[in-house]
Gaussian input, Z-matrix of N, CA and C with variables (Angstrom, degrees):
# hf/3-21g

backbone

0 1
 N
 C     1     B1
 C     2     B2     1     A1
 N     3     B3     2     A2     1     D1
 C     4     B4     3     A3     2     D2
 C     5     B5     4     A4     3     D3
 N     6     B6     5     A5     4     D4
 C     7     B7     6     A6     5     D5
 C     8     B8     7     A7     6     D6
 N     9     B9     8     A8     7     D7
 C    10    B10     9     A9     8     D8
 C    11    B11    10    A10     9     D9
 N    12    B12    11    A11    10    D10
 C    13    B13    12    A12    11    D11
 C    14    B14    13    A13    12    D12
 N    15    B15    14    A14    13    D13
 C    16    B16    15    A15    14    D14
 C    17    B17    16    A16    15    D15
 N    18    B18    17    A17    16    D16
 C    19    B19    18    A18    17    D17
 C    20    B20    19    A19    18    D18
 N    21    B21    20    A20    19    D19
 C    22    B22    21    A21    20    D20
 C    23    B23    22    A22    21    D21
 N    24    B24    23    A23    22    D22
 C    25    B25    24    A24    23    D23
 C    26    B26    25    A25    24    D24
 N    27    B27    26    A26    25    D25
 C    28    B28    27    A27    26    D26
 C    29    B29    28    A28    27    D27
 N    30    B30    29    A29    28    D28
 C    31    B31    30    A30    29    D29
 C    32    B32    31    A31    30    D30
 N    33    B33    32    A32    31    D31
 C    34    B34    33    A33    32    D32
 C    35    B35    34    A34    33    D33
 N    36    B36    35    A35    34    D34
 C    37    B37    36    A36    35    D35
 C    38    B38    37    A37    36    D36
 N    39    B39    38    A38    37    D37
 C    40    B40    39    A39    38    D38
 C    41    B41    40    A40    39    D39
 N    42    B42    41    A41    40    D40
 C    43    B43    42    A42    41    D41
 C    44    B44    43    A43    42    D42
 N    45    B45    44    A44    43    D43
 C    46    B46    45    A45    44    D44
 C    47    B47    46    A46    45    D45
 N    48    B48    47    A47    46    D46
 C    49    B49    48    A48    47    D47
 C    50    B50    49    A49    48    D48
 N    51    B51    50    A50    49    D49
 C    52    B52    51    A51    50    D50
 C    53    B53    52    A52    51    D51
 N    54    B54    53    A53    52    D52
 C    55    B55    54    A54    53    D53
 C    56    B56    55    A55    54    D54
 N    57    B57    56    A56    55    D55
 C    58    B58    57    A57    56    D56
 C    59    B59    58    A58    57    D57
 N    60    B60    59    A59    58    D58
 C    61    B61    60    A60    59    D59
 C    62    B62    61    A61    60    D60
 N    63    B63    62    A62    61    D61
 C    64    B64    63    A63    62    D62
 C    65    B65    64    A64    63    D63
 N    66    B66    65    A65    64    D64
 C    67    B67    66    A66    65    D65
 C    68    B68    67    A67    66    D66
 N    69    B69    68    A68    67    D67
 C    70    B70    69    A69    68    D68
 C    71    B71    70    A70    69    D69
 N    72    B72    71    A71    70    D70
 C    73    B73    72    A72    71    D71
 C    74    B74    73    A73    72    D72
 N    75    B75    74    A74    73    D73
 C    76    B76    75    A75    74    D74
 C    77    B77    76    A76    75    D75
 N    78    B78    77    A77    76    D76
 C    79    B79    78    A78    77    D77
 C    80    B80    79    A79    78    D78
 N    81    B81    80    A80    79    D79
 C    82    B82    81    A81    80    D80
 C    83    B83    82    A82    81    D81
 N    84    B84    83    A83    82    D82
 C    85    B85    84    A84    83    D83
 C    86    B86    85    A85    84    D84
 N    87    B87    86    A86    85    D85
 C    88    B88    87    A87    86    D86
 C    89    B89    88    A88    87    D87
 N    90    B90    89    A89    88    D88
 C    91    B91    90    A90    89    D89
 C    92    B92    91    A91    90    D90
 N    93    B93    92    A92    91    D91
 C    94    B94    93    A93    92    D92
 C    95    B95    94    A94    93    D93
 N    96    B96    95    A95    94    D94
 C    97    B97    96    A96    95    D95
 C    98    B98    97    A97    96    D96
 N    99    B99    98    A98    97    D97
 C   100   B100    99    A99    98    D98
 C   101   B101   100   A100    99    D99
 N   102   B102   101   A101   100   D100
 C   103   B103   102   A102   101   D101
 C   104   B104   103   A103   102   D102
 N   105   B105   104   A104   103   D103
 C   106   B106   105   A105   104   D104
 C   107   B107   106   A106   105   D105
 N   108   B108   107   A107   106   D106
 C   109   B109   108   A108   107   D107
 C   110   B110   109   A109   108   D108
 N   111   B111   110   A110   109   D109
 C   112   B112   111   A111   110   D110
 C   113   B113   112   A112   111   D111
 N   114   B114   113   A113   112   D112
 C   115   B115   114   A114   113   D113
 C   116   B116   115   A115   114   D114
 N   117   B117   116   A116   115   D115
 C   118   B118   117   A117   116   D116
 C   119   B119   118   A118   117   D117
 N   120   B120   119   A119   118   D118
 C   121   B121   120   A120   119   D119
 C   122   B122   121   A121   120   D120
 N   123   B123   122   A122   121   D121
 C   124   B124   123   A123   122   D122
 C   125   B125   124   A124   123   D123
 N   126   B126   125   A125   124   D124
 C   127   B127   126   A126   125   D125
 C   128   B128   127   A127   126   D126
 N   129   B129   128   A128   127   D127
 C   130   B130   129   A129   128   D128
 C   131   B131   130   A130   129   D129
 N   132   B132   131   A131   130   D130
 C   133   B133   132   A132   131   D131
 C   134   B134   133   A133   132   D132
 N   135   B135   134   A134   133   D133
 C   136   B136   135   A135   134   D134
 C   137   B137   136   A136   135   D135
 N   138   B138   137   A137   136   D136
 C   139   B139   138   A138   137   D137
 C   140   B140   139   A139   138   D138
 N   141   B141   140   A140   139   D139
 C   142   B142   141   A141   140   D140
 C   143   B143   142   A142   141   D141
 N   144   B144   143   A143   142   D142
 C   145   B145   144   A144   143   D143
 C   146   B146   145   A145   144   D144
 N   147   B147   146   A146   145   D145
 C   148   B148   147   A147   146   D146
 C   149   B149   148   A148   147   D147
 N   150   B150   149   A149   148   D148
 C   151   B151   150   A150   149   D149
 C   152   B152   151   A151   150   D150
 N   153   B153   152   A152   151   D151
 C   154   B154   153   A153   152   D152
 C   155   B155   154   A154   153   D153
 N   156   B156   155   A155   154   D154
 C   157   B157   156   A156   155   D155
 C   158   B158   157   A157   156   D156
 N   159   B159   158   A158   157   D157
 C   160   B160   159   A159   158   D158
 C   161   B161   160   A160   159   D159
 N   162   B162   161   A161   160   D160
 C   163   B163   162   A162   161   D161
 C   164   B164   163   A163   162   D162
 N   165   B165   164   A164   163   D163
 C   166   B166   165   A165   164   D164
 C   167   B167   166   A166   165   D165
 N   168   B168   167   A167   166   D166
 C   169   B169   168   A168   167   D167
 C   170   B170   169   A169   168   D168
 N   171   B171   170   A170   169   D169
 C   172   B172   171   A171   170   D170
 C   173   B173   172   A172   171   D171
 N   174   B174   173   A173   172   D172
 C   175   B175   174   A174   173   D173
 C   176   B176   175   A175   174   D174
 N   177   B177   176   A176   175   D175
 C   178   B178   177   A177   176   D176
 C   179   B179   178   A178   177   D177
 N   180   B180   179   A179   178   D178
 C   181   B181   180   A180   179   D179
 C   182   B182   181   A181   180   D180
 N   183   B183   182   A182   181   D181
 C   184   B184   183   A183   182   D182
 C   185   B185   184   A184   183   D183
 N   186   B186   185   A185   184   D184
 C   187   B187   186   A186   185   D185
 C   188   B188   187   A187   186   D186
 N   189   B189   188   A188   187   D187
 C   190   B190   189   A189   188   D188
 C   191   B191   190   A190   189   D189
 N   192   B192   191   A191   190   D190
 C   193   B193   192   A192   191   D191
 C   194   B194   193   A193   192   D192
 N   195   B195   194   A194   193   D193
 C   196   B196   195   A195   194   D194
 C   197   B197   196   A196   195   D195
 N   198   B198   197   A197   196   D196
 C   199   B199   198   A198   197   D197
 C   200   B200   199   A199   198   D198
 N   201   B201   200   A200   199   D199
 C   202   B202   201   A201   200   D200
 C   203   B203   202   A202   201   D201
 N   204   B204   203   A203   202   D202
 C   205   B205   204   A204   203   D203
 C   206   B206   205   A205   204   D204
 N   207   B207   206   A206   205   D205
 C   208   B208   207   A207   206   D206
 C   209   B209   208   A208   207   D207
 N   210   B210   209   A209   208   D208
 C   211   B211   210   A210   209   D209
 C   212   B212   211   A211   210   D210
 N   213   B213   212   A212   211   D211
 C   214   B214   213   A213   212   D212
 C   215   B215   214   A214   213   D213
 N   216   B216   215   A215   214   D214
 C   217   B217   216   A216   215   D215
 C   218   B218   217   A217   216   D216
 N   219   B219   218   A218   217   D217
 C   220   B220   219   A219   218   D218
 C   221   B221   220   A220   219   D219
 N   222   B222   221   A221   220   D220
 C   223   B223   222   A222   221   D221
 C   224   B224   223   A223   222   D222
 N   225   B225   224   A224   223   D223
 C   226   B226   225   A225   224   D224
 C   227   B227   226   A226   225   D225
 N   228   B228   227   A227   226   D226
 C   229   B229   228   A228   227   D227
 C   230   B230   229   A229   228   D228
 N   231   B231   230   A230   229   D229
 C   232   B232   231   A231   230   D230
 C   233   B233   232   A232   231   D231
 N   234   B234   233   A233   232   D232
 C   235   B235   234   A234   233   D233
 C   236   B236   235   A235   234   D234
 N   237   B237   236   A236   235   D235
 C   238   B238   237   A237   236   D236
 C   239   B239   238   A238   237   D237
 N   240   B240   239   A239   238   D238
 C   241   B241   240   A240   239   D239
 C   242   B242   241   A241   240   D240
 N   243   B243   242   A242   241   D241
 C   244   B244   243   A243   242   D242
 C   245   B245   244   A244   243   D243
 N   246   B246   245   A245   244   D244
 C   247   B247   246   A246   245   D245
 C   248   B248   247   A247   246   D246
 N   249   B249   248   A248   247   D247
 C   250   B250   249   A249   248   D248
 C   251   B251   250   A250   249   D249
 N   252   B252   251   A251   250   D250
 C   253   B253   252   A252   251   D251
 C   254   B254   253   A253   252   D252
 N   255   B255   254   A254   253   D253
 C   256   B256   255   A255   254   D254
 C   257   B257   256   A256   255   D255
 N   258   B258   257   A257   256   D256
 C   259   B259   258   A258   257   D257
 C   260   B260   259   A259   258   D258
 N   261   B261   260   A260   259   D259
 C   262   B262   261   A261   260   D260
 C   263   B263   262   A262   261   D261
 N   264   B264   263   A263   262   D262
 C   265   B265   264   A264   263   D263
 C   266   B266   265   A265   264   D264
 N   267   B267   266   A266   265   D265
 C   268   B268   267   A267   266   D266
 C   269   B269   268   A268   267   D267
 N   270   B270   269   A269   268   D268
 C   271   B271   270   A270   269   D269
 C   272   B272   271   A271   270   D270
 N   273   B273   272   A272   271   D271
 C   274   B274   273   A273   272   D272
 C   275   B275   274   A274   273   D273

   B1=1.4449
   B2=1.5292
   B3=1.3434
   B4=1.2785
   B5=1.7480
   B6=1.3158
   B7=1.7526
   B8=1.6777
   B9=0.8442
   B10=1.5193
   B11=1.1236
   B12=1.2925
   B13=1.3704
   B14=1.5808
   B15=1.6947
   B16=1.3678
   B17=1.6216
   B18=1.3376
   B19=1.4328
   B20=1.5277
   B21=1.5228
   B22=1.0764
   B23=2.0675
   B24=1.4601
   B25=1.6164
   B26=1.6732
   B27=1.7600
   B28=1.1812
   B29=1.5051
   B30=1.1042
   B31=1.6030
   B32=1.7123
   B33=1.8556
   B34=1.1248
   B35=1.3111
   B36=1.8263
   B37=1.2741
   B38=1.7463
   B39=0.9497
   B40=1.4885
   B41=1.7788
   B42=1.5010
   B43=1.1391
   B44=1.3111
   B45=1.8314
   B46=1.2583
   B47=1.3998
   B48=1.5113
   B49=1.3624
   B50=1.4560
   B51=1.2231
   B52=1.5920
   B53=1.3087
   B54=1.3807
   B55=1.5625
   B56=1.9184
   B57=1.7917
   B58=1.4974
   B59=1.6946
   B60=1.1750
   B61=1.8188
   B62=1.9285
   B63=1.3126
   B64=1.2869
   B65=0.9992
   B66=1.2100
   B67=1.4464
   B68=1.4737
   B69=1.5845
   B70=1.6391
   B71=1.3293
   B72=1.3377
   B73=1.6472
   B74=1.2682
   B75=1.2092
   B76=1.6339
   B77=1.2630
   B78=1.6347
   B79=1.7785
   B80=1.6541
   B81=1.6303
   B82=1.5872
   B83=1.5259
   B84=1.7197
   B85=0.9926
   B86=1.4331
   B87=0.9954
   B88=1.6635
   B89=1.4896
   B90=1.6158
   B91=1.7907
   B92=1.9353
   B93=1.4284
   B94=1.8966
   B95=1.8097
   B96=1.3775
   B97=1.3471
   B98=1.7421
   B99=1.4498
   B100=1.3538
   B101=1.8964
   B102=1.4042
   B103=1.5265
   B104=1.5184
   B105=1.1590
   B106=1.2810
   B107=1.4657
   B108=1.6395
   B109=1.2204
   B110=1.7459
   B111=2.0191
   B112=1.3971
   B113=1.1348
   B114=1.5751
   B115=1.1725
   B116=1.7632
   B117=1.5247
   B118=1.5462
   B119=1.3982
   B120=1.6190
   B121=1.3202
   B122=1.4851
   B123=1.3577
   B124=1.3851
   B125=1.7152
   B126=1.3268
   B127=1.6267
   B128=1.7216
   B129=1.2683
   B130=1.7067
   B131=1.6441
   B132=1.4750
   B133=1.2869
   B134=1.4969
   B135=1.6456
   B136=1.3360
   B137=1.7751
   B138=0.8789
   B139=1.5741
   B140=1.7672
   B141=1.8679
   B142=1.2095
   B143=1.8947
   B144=1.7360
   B145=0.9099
   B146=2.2548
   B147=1.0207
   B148=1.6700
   B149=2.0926
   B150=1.6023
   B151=1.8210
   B152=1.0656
   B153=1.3744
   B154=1.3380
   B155=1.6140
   B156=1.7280
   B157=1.2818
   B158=1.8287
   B159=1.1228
   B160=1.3004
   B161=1.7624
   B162=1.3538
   B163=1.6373
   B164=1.7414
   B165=0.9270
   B166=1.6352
   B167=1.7410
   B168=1.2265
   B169=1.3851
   B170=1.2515
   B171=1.5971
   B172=1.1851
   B173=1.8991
   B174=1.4899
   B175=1.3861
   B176=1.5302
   B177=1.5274
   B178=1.5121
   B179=1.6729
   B180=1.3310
   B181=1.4888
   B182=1.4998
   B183=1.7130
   B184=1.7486
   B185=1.8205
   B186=1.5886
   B187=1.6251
   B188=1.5964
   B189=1.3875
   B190=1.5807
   B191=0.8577
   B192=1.5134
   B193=0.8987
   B194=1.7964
   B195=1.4514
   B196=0.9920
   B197=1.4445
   B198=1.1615
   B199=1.5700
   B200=1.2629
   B201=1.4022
   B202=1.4176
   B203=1.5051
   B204=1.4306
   B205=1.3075
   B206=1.8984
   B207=1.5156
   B208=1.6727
   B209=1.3771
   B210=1.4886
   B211=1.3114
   B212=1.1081
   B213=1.9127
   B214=1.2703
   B215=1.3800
   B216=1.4722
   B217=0.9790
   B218=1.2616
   B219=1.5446
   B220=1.4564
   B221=1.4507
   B222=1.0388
   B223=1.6055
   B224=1.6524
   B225=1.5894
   B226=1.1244
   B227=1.3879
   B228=1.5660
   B229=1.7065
   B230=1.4084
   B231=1.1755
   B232=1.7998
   B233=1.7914
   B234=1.0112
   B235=1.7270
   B236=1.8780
   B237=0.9588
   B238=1.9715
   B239=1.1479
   B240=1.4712
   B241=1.2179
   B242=1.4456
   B243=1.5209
   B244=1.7151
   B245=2.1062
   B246=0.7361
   B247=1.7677
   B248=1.3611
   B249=1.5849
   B250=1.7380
   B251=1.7959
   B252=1.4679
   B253=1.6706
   B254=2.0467
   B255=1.5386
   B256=1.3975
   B257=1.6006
   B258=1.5441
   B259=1.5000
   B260=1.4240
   B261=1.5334
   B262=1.4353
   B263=1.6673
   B264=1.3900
   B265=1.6114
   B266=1.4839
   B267=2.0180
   B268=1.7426
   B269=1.3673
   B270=1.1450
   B271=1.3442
   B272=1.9456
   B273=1.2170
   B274=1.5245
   B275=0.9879
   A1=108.33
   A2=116.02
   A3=90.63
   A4=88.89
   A5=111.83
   A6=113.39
   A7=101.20
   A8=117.44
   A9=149.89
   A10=112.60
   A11=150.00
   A12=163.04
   A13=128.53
   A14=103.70
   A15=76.35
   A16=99.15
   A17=116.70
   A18=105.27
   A19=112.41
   A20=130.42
   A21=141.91
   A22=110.51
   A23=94.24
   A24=98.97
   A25=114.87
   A26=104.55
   A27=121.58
   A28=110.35
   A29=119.44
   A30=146.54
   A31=73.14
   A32=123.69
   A33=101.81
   A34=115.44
   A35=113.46
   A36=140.33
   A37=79.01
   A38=161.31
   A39=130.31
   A40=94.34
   A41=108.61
   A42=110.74
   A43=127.31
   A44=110.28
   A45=123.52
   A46=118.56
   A47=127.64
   A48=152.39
   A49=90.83
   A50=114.10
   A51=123.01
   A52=74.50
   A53=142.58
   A54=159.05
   A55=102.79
   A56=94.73
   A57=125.64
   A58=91.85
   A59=88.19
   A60=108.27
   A61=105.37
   A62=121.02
   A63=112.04
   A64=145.80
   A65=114.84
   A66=127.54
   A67=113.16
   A68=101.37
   A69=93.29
   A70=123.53
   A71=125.83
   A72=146.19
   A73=91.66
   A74=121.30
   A75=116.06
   A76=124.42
   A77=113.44
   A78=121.00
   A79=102.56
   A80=101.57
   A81=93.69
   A82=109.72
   A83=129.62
   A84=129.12
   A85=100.22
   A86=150.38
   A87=137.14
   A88=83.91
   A89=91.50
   A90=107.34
   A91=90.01
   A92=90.87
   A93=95.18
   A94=88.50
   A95=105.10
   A96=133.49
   A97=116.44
   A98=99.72
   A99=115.36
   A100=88.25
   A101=113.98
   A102=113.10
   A103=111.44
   A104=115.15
   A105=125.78
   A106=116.08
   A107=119.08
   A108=131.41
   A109=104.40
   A110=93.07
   A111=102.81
   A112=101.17
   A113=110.78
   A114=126.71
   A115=114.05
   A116=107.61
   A117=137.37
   A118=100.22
   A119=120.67
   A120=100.86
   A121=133.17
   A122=117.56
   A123=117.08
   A124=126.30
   A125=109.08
   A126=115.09
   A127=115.94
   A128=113.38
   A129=112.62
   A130=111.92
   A131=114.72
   A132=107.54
   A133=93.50
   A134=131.77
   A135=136.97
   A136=97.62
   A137=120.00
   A138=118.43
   A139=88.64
   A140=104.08
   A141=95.87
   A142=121.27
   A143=103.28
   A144=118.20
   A145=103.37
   A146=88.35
   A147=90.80
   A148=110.10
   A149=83.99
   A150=86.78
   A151=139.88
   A152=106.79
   A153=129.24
   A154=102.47
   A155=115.35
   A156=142.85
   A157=110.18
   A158=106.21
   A159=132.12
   A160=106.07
   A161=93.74
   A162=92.97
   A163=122.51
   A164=113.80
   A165=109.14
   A166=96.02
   A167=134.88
   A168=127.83
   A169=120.31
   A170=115.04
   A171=163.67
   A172=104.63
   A173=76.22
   A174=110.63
   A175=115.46
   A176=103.38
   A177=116.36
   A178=77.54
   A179=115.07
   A180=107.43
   A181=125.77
   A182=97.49
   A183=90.27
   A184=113.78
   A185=114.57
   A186=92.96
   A187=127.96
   A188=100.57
   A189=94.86
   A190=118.62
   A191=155.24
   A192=168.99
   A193=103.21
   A194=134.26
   A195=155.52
   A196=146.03
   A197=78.37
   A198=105.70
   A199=113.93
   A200=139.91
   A201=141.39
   A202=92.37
   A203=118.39
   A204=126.10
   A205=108.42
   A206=89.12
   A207=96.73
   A208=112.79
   A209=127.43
   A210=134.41
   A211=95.35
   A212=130.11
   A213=135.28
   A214=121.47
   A215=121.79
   A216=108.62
   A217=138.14
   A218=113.46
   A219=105.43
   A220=92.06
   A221=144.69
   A222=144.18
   A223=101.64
   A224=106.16
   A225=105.23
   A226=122.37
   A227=105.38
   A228=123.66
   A229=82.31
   A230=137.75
   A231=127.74
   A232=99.38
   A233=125.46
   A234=120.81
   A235=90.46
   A236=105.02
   A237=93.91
   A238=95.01
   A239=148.21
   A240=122.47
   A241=118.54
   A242=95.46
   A243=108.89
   A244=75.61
   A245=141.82
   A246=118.99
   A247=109.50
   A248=99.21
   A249=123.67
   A250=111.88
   A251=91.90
   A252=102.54
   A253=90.44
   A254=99.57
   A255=106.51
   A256=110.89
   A257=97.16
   A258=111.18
   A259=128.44
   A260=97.39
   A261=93.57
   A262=108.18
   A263=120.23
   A264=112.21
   A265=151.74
   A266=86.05
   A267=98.02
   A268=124.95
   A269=83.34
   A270=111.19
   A271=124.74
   A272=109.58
   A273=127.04
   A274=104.19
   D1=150.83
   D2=-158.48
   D3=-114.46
   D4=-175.31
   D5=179.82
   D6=-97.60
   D7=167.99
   D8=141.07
   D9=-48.64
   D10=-6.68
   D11=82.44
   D12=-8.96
   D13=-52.79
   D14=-179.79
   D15=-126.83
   D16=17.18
   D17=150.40
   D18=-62.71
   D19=-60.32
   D20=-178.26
   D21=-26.14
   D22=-51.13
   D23=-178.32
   D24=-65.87
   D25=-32.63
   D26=172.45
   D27=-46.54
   D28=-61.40
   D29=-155.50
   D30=-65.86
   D31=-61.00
   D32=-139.55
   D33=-58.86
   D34=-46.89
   D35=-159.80
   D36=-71.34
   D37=-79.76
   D38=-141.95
   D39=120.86
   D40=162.40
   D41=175.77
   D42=-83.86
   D43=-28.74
   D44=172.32
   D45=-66.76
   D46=-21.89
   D47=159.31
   D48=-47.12
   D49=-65.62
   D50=-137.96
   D51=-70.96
   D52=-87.89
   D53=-144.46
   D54=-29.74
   D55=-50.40
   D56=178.84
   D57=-37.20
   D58=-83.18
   D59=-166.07
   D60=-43.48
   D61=-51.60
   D62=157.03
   D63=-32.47
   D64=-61.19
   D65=172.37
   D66=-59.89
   D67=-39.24
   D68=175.58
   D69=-70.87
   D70=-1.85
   D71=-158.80
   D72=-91.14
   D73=-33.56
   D74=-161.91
   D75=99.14
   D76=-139.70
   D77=164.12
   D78=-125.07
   D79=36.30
   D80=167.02
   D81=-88.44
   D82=165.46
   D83=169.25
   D84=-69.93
   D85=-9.60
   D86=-153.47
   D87=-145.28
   D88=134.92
   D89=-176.74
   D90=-135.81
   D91=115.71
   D92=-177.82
   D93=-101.42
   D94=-167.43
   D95=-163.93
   D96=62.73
   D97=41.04
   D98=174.36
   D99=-100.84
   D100=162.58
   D101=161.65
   D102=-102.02
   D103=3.46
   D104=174.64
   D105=-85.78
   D106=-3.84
   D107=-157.15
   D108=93.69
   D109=-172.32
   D110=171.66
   D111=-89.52
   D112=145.65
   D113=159.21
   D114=-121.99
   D115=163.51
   D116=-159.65
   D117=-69.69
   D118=101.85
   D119=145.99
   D120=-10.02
   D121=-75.70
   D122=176.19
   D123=-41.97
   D124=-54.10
   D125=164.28
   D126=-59.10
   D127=-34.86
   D128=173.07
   D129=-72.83
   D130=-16.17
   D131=-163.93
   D132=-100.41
   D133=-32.88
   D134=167.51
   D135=-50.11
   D136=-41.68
   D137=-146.34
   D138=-71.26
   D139=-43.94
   D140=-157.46
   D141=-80.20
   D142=-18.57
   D143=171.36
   D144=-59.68
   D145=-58.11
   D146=173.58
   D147=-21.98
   D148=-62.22
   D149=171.96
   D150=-64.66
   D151=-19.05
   D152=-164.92
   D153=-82.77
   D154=-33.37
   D155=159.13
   D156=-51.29
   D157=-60.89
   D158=176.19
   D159=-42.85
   D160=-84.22
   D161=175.01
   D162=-62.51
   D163=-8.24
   D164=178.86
   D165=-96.27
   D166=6.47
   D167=159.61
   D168=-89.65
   D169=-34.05
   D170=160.64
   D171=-18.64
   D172=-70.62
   D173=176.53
   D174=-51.71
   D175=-61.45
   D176=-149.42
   D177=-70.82
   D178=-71.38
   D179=-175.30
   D180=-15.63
   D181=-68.82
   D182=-171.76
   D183=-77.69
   D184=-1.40
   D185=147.35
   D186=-72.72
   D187=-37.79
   D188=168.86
   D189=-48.00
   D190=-73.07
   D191=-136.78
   D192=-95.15
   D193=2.63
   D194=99.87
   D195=-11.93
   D196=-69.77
   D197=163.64
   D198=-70.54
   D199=-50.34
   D200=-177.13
   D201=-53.28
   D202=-75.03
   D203=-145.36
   D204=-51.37
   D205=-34.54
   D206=168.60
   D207=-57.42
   D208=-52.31
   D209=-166.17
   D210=-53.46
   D211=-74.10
   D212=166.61
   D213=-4.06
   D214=-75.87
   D215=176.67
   D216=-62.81
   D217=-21.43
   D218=-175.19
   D219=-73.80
   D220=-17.77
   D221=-160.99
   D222=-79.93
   D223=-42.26
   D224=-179.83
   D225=-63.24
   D226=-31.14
   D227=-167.59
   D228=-74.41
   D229=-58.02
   D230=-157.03
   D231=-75.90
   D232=-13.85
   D233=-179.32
   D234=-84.75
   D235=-35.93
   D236=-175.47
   D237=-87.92
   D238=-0.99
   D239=176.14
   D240=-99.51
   D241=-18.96
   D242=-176.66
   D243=-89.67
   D244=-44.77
   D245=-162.01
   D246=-49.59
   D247=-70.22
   D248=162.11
   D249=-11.55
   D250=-45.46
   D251=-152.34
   D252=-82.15
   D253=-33.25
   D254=-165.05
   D255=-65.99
   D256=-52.19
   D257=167.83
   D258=-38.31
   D259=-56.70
   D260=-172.52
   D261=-84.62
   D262=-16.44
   D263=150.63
   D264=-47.61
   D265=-32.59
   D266=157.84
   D267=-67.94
   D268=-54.34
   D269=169.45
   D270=-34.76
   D271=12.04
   D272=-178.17
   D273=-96.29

């Protein structure tokens, strides 16, 4: 479990940091060159799955919100084309 201490450093360094520092640890349970001390494979790998959670909402969000802005515009492109179309119909 990890502290409030060294989640905080977690958070700071980033997840791709964190991944860094893993891999360099090896396949020991205990991964040091934290300043928080060593910490547990198992608690670093919970932490990172957490982000991994994190950014795939991340994700889904800013396509949604993607997606709208696309819809928008084509909506906008078909309101100027029917205006265009309206105008120059009065316009007879």
């Amino acid at each position: 479990m990890l502290t409030d201490e060294q989640r905080a450093e977690l958070e700071a360094l980033g997840a791709e940091n964190v991944r860094i520092k893993v891999i360099q640890g090896g396949i020991s349970a205990a991964i040091s060159g934290f300043n928080s001390g060593t910490l547990m494979r198992g608690d670093v790998d919970d932490w990172l799955t957490q982000q991994n959670a994190k950014e795939a909402a991340d994700q889904k969000s800013t396509l949604r919100w993607a997606m709208i802005a696309g819809w928008a515009a084509v909506a906008s492109v078909i309101v100027g084309i029917i205006g265009v179309a309206a105008t120059i119909w009065l316009a007879k």
